[in-house]
Structure formats: structure tokens, C-alpha cells
N, C-alpha and C positions, 0 to 999 in steps of 0.2 A: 485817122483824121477824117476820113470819108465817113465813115460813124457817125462822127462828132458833126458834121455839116449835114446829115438828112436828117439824125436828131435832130437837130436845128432849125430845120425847114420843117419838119413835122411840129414841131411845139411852136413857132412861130406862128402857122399859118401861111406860111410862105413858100412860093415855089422858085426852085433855084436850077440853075444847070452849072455840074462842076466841067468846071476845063483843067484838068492836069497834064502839063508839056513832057515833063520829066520824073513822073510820078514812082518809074518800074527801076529808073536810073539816076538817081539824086547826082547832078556835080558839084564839085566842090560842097558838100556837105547841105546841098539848097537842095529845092524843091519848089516850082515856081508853077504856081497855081492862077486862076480868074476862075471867081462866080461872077454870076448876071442872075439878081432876086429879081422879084417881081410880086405887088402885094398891097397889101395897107401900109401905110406911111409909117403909122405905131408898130405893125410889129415888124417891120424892115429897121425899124430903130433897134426894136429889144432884142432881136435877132445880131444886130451887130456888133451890139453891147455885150451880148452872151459868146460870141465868138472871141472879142476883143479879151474876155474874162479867161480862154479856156486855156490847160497847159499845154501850151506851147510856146515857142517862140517865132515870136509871126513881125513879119514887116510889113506894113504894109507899103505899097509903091505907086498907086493909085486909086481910089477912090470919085468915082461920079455917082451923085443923087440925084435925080429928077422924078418931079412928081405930075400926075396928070389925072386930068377928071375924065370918066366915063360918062360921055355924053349922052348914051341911052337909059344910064342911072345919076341923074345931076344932085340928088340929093342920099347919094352913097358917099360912104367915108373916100378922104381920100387916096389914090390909087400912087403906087411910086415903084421906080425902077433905081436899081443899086449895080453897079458894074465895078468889082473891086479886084484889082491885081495886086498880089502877094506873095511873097517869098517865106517858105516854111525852113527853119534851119534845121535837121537831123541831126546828127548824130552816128558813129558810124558803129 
């Protein structure tokens, strides 16, 4: 899975930081993850879209988009911030 999310961050364009709580010790058959992207608006979308597509089985459990202009660059694309908590089910 960690593969699959810096793929992700590399083809997007997007920089991300993984939070994994329970990554070494799954319970009860979970795995309870946060990213927090950071990026253009468009590929923080296709980025999320290409997650949402990939095999697993994922829940998500929160989701916050917010986006924001670069006031030293005002005619750059826009800038957005994604803060997503998730539950990955495993398998034992």
C-alpha cells in the first residue's frame, strides 16, 4: 500500500505525508491510516480518484478539501490541501 500512495504522489504531482498508527499490527483485521496532500487542485482530485480506483478495500472516514491562493504567485493554478483518514481492511 505504501507503493501504491508514493506512486500516487509521484504521478500526481503531489506531495503527501503517510500517517500509519497501526501499520506493523493490524486489529481486528484494520489498518487505520491519514494522508495530508498538498498540491494543485486538479491533481489532488486525480490523485484521489486513482486511490479511490485501487485494490483495496478502503473506507474512508474523513475527508477535508481546502483550497488556497499563493499570494506571491496570484495567477498560479489553484493551490489545495486534502487531509484524508481511512481505514484499510486486511486480510489475515
Amino acid at each position: 500500500l505504501i507503493t501504491l500512495l508514493e506512486d500516487l504522489s509521484n504521478r500526481h504531482k503531489v506531495t503527501q505525508k503517510i500517517i500509519a498508527s497501526n501499520l506493523d499490527a493490524p486489529s481486528n483485521q484494520r489498518v487505520s491510516m491519514n494522508l495530508n496532500l498538498t498540491g494543485n487542485y486538479r491533481n489532488i482530485l486525480e490523485y484521489l480518484h486513482s486511490f479511490e480506483e485501487a485494490d483495496y478495500f478502503i473506507a474512508i472516514n474523513r475527508l477535508y478539501l481546502s483550497s488556497f491562493v499563493d499570494r506571491s504567485a496570484p495567477t498560479a493554478d489553484p493551490q489545495a490541501s486534502l487531509d484524508l483518514e481511512f481505514t484499510l481492511y486486511v486480510a489475515n
